[in-house]
N, C-alpha and C positions, 0 to 999 in steps of 0.2 A: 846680349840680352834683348829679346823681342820688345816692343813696348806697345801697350792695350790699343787699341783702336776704337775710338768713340762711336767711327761710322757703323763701322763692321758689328758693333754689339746692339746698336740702336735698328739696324737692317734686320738682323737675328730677333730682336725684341717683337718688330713688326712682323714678322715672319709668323711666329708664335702665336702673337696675339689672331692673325687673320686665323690661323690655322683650329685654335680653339673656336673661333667665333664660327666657321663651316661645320665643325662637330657638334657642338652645342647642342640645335637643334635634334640630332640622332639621339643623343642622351633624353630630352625633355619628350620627344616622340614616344620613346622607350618607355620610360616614365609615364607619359600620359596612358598608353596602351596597357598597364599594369594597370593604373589604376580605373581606368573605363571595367577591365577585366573582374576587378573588385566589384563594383559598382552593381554590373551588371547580374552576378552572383547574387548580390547582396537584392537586389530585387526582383529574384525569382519568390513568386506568393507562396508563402507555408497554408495550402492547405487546411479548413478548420477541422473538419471531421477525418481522422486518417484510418481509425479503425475502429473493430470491437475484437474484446478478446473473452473467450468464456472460459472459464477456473472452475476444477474441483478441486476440492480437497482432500488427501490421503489421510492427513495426520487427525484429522478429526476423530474416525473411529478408532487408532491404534493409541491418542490420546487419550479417550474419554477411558478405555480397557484399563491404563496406566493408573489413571484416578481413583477409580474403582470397577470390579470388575462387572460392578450392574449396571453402567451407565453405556448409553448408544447415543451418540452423536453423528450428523452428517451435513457439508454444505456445501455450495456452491456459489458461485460469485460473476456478473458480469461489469466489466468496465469498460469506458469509451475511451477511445483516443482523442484526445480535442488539442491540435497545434503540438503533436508532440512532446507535449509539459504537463495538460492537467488532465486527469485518469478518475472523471465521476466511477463512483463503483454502488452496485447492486448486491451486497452478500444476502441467501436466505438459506436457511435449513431447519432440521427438526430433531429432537431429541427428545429421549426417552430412560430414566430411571427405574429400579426396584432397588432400593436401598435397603439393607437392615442392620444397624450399626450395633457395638459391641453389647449396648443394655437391651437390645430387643426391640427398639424402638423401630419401625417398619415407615420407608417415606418413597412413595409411588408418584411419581410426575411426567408428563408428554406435554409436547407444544411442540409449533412451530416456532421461529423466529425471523427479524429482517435485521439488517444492516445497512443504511446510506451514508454517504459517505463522499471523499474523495483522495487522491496520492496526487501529490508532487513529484515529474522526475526531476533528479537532478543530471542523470547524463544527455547531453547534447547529440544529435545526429546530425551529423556534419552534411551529409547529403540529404538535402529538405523535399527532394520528389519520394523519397523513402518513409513508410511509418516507422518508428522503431519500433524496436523488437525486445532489446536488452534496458532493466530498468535497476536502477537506484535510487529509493523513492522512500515518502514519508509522509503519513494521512492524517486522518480524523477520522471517526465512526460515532453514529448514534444509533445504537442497537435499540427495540422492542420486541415485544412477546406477550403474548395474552395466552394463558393456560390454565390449566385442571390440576390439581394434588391433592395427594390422599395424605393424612399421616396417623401410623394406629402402633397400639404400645408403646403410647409416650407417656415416661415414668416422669411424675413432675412431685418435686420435694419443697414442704412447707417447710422452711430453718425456723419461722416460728412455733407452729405447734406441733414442729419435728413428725409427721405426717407425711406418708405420700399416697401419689392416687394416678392410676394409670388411665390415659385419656386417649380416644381415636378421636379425629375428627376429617370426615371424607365429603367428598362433593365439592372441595374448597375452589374456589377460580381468584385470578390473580393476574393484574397486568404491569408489566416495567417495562422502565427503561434506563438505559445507562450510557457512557461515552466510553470511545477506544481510543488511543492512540498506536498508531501502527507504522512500525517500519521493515524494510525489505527490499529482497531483491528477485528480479526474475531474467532468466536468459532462452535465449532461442537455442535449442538443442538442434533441431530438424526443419526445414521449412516450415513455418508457420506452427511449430510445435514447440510450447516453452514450458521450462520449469522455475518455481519461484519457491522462494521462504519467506517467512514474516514472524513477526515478535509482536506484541501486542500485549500492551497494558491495557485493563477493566476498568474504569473507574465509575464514583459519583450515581450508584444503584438506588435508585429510587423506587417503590414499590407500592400497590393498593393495600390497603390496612386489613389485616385479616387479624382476628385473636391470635391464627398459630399463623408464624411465618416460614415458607416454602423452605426447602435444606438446601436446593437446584433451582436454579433456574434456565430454561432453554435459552440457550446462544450466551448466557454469561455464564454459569458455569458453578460450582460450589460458592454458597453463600457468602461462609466465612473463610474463604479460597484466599491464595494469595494474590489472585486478579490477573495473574499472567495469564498469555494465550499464544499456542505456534499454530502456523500453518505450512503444510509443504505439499503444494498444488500443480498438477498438469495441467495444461491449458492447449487451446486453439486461437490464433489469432486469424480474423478473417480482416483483411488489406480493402480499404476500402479505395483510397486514393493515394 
């Protein structure tokens, strides 16, 4: 039976020990080199201004036909790239009514409209010399409009003295405004060529006091609408930095 050796295990021990201790350093070099490499990443400058991107909209006219078949709507939209996150946006367009609904009542309206605003994205681009391109986003909008409406053959019924009496009244002008909330998405199909959708709630229409109140309003849409709104936009993005 062999029997342990004190020396020989205490020899082995140093041995170990020295052998770790000349490695060491290659690991913690390793290590440091990873993390300088992080470092250095990490401050490269995000650019402020990375692009502009310009948007029409398709769904506007094939929308407004769906609601009714007298209604013509059309817009457009620019927004900025700022740090690759926050996306000020410009919507403006114009629309245009000849309504006649099932009692004969006749309601004529044109304007233009704005929308300012801004999106949040939520996707990151991992490469920060790059503007992005592909978005998952969620806004704000405060729409106005200032316009002209006619409305003639409106049948108007007294419940008290059981009575009616049919009224035009033309030349009306009229200014609102209202809020959106807005979400969507947009992707790079082609070089610098993207498509998006968006969803969008109407809310909070505030209006100037007329005796008759408009049935349309440009950029918001049917009065007593149920406030929703799409969009499905080609666009251009021009790269700034």
């Amino acid at each position: 039976m062999s029997t342990i050796n004190p020396l020989k295990i205490f020899k082995s021990s140093i041995s170990v020990l020295i052998a770790l201790f000349l490695i060491q350093p290659c690991f913690g070099q390793a290590k440091k080199e990873k993390k300088d490499k992080k470092a250095k990443k990490s401050e490269i400058p995000q650019p402020f201004l990375r692009g502009i991107d310009v948007q029409v909209d398709l769904a506007s006219p094939i929308a407004g036909k769906l609601l009714s078949p007298d209604i013509f709507s059309s817009e457009a939209s620019v927004d900025v790239n700022l740090r690759n996150t926050w996306f000020p946006v410009w919507e403006l367009g114009y629309a245009s009514i000849n309504h006649t609904d099932q009692d004969g009542a006749q309601f004529t309206t044109s304007g233009a409209f704005n929308r300012i605003g801004f999106n949040i994205s939520f996707l990151k681009n991992k490469d920060v010399k790059k503007p992005v391109t592909s978005l998952f986003y969620a806004g704000i909008r405060v729409g106005y409009t200032s316009f002209n409406y006619n409305i003639n053959n409106l049948t108007i019924i007294d419940n008290y003295w059981h009575t009616t009496q049919t009224i035009s009244s033309t030349n009306n002008h009229a200014t609102a405004t209202w809020g959106e909330f807005v979400a969507g998405i947009r992707v790079d199909i082609i070089k610098n060529i993207t498509l998006g959708w968006s969803a969008r709630l109407k809310t909070g229409l505030s209006m100037s006091k007329n005796v008759y109140s408009p049935w349309y309003v440009p950029g918001f849409g049917i009065v007593n609408g149920s406030g929703w709104g799409f969009t499905y936009t080609i666009g251009y993005l021009i790269p700034l930095k």
